[in-house]
N, C-alpha and C positions, 0 to 999 in steps of 0.2 A: 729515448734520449733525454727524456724532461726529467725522468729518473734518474740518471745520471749528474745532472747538474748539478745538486748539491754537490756530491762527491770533486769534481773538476773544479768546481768554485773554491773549495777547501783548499782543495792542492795549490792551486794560485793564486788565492793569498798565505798560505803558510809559507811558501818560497818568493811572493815577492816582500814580504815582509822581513824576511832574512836576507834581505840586499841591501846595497847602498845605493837603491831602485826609486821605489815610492815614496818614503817620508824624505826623503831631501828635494825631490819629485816638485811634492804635496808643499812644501815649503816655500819652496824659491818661486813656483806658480803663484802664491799667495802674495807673497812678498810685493813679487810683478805686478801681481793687479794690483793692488794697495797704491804701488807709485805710481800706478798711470790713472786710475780711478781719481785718487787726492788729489794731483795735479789739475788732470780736470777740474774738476767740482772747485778747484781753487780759482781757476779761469773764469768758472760762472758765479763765484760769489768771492769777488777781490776782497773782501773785508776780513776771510779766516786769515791771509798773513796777519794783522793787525794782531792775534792773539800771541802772536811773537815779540818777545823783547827787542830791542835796537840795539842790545849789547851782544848777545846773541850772533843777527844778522844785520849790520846795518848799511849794508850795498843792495838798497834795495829798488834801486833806479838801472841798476847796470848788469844785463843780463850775465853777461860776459860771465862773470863773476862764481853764478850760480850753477854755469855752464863747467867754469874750470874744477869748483867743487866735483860736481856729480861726475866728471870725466875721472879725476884723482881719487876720487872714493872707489869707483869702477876699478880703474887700473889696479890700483893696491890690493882691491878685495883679491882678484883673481893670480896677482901674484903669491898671497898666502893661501890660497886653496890650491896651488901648485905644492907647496911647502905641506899643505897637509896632506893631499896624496902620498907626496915620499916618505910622509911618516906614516902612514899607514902602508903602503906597500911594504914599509922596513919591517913593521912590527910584525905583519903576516907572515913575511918570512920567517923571522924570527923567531916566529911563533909553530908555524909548521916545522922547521929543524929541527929549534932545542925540545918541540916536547912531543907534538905529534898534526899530523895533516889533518887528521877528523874534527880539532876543534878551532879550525878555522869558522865552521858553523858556528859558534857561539863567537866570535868576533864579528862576523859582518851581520849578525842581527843585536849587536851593541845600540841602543838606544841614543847611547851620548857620542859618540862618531856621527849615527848619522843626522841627530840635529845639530852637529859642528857640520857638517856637511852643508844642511838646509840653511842654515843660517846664513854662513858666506855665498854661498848661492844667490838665496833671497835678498843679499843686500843688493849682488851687483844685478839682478835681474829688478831689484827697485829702482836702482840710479839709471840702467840704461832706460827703463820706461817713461820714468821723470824727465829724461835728458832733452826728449823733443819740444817739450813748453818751456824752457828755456830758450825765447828767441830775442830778436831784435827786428827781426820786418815778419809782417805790414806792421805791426805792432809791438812796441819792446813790451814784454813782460817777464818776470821775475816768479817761480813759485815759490813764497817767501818759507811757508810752512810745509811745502814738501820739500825741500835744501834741506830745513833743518830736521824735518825727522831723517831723509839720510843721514846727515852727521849724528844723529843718534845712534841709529843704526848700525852706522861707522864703531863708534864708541861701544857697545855694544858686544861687537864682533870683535873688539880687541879684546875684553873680558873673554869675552868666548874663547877664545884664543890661548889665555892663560887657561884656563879648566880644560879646556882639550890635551894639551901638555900635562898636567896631573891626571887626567885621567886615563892617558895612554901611558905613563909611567905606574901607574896601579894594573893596569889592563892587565901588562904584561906580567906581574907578578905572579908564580904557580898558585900561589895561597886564594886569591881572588879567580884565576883560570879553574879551578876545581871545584871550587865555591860554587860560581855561576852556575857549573857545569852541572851540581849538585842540585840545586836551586829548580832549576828548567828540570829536571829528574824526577825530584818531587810532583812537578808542578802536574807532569804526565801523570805519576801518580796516583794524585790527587784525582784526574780524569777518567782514567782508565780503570781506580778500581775504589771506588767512593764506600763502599762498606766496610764493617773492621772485617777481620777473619774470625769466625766463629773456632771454638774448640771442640763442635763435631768432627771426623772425617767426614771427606766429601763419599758422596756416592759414587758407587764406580757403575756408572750409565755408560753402555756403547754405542754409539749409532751404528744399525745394520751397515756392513760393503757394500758400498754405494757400487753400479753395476756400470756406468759409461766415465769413461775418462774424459774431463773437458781439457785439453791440451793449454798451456800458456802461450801466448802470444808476442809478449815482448820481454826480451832477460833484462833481467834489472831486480832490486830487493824490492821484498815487500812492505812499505812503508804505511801504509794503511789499509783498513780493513773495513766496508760499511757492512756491518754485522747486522743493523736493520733491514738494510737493504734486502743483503741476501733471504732473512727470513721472511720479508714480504714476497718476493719473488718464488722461495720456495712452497710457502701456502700457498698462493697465485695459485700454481702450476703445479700443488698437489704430489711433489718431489721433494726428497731428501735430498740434501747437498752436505759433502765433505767436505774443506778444505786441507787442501793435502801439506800445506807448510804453515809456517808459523809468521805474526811480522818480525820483521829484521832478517828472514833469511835468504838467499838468490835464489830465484827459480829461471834455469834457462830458457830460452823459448823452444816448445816443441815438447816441452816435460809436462805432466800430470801437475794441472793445480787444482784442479775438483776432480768429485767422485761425485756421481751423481743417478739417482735412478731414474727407472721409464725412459727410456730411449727416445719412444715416440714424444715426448712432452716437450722434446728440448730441440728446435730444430735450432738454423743459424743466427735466426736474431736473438733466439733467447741466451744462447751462449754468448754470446755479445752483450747483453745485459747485465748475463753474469758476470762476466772478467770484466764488467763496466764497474763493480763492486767493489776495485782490488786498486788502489794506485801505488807503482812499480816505477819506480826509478832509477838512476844509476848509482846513488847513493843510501843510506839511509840517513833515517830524520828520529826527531823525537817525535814524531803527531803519535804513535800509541809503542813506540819500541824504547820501553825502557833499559832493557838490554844492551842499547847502544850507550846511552850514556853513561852506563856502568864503563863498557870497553873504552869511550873516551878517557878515564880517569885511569883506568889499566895501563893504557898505552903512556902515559905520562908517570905512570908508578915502573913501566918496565923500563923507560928507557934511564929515567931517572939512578937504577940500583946497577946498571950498564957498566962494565969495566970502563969504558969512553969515558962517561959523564962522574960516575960514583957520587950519587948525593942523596944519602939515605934518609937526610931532612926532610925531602921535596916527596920521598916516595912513604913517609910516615905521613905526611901530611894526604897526600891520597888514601891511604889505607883508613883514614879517620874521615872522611869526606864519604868513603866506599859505606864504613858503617851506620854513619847516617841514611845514605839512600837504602841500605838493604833492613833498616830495625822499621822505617816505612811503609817499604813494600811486604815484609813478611807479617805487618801486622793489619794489613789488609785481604780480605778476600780476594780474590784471582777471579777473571771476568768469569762468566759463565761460556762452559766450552758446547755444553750441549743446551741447543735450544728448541722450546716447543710451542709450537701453537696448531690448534688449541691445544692445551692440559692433555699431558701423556703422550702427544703425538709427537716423532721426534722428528725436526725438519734440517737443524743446519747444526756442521757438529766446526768450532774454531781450534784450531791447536793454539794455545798461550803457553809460553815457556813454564816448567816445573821449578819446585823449587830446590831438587837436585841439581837441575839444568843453571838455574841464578846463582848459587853458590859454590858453580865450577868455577863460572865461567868471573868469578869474584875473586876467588880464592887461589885455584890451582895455577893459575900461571905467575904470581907475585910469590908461591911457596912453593913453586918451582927455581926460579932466581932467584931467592930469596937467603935460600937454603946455605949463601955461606956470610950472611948479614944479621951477626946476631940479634944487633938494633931494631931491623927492621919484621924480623921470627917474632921475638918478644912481641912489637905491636901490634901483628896479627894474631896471637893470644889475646889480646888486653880487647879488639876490636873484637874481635868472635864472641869473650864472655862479656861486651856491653849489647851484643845484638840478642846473646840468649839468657841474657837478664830479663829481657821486655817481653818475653815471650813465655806462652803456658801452655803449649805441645811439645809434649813427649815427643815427637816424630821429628821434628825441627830440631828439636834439641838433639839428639841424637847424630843430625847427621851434620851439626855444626860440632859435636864434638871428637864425631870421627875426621872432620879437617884440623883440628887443632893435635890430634895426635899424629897426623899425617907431618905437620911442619915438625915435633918433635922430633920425627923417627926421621925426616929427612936433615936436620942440622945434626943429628948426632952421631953422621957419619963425617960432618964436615969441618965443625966446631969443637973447640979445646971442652978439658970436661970442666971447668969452672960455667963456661959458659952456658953447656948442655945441663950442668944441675939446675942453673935458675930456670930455662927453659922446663925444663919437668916438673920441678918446681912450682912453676905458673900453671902447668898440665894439669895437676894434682890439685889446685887449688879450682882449677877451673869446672873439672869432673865432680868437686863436693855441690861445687853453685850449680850446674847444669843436670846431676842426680836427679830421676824421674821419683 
């Protein structure tokens, strides 16, 4: 179980950190103690109001006063954090509709929501804690300098206020929606495959057929992978371990998600250790599945070129956001799928998506739709030779230029032939640059 923990730790903060959970949370608890901490300590040393102006505050004999502040700062705050739910439930929606449900995940892990959240939170959760040392028996007392940092506070959240509105009016923009969406893609990236790609071929190593099926246990995608894990465990126990799927794909329960040898090695709690290795959800995530946020961009390029919507702007602009993320990943090495310890000995083998597999699932469904947009043909051209610009395998190249004559051969059964000569045209020009 202690082995495990990391892995369950990750999972829950990678998901509570994509809510509107913890940092507004983490905030307005802050906030809380701050007003009820200063108040006090204002109580035991009467002389911090004094570092306040008289223009400022200067009812500073008459609790009442300080009472009706903090009560009206209260009330008001949580009247506009009504107003900003409904603008955030609107935008959600709006968001899920017009472009797609999957990147609702890059909206509620928005940063600037949720310290517009935490903020007005944290004001009313400072005035209600302030609000008790504002009395009149046994003793009137006044908290001259915790009133006024409320009214800061106050002031503050009104700013706030305006920047939330600009930034939910950017939020929703697709040009910023795919950006983000890009951005957080990279970032996996970045994580997932830290070395460039070499201009060797890879080895083609097999791991032997693993000889016991370890069944899955709960369906849901596979959203993460501890690939340490597993190769400690399989050294441990002196076993080879397969996994039979890749992250980002469904595995039901009751299906093969390891292969694994020696029978005898693996009783019930170690198979429990292992599927303790895998976090499976009912979604996927970006923690190592880059492939998803390729598809989040797809889904806003498909619905985008959609008879319904028709706005071939919105889906060029994905198409140039897609070739960023893919001139990244293809100029990186791909994890290691077969791993050893020690040296030669093969213990755990990972499937990571090919790069046949990344430039289907990139390509063929926008040059499937796409096929009677000549706007949008063209920029899938122009985006395939900036990705196989960057590149210096022959083998990539190749099979980026066999989708570029795929989009030809498919619009020039759909398109006028003015439009089909520029299209070949760009083919032609594209085949000299991409020439091995």
């Amino acid at each position: 179980m202690n082995r495990r923990l990391p892995l369950l730790l990750r999972a829950i903060a990678y998901g509570l950190r994509g809510g509107f959970l913890i940092r507004p949370f983490v905030i307005a608890l802050a906030l809380g103690a701050a007003g009820g901490v200063l108040s006090s300590l204002e109580e035991q040393v009467p002389t911090l109001g004094a570092w306040v102006p008289m223009t400022l505050f200067p009812s500073r004999q008459d609790p009442q006063v300080a009472q009706v502040i903090l009560s009206a700062i209260a009330t008001s705050i949580m009247t506009v954090v009504s107003i900003v739910f409904a603008i955030l439930l609107m935008t959600l929606t709006l968001a899920s509709t017009q472009f797609s449900p999957r990147i609702l995940v890059s909206f509620v892990r928005d940063r600037g929501t949720q310290w517009t959240l935490g903020v007005f939170l944290g004001t009313f959760s400072y005035c209600m804690a302030a609000l008790p040392a504002a009395r009149s028996l046994p003793v009137a007392f006044v908290p001259v300098l915790t009133v006024s940092g409320a009214m800061l506070l106050a002031l503050a959240a009104v700013g706030w206020l305006i920047f939330f509105i600009h930034h939910i009016s950017q939020a929703i923009s697709v040009n910023h929606i795919v950006d983000r969406i890009a951005r957080e893609t990279e970032l996996v990236i970045d994580d997932l495959m830290p070395r460039p790609r070499s201009r060797l071929p890879p080895m083609n190593r097999e791991l032997p057929a693993g000889e016991v099926p370890i069944l899955n246990q709960r369906s849901g995608y596979i959203r993460f992978i501890d690939v340490d894990q597993l190769l400690y465990l399989a050294k441990s126990w002196r076993i080879r371990v397969h996994v039979e799927r890749q992250v980002g794909q469904f595995v039901p329960a009751g299906v093969p998600l390891l292969l694994v040898s020696h029978e005898d090695r693996v009783d019930a709690m170690r198979t429990d250790e292992l599927l303790g290795a895998f976090d499976i959800g009912p979604t996927r995530t970006l923690q190592q599945d880059v492939e998803f946020g390729v598809i989040q961009i797809i889904d806003i390029a498909l619905r985008a070129i959609s008879p319904a919507v028709n706005d071939p702007s919105t889906a060029i602009s994905c198409i140039d956001q897609l070739s960023r993320i893919l001139i990244r990943w293809l100029g990186r090495a791909p994890p290691d799928s077969l791993l050893f310890d020690p040296p030669h000995v093969p213990r755990v083998f990972v499937p990571w998506i090919s790069v046949e597999g990344m430039l289907d699932t990139a390509f063929e469904q926008i040059r499937h739709y796409a096929e009677n947009d000549f706007v949008v043909s063209l920029r899938l051209l122009r985006a395939i030779s900036d990705i196989g610009g960057t590149l210096r395998h022959d083998d990539i190249r190749a099979a980026l230029l066999a989708r570029a004559r795929r989009v030809t051969a498919g619009c020039s059964e759909r398109l006028g032939e003015v439009d089909v000569t520029r299209l070949q045209e760009r083919l032609a020009a594209l085949e000299v640059r991409l020439a091995p």
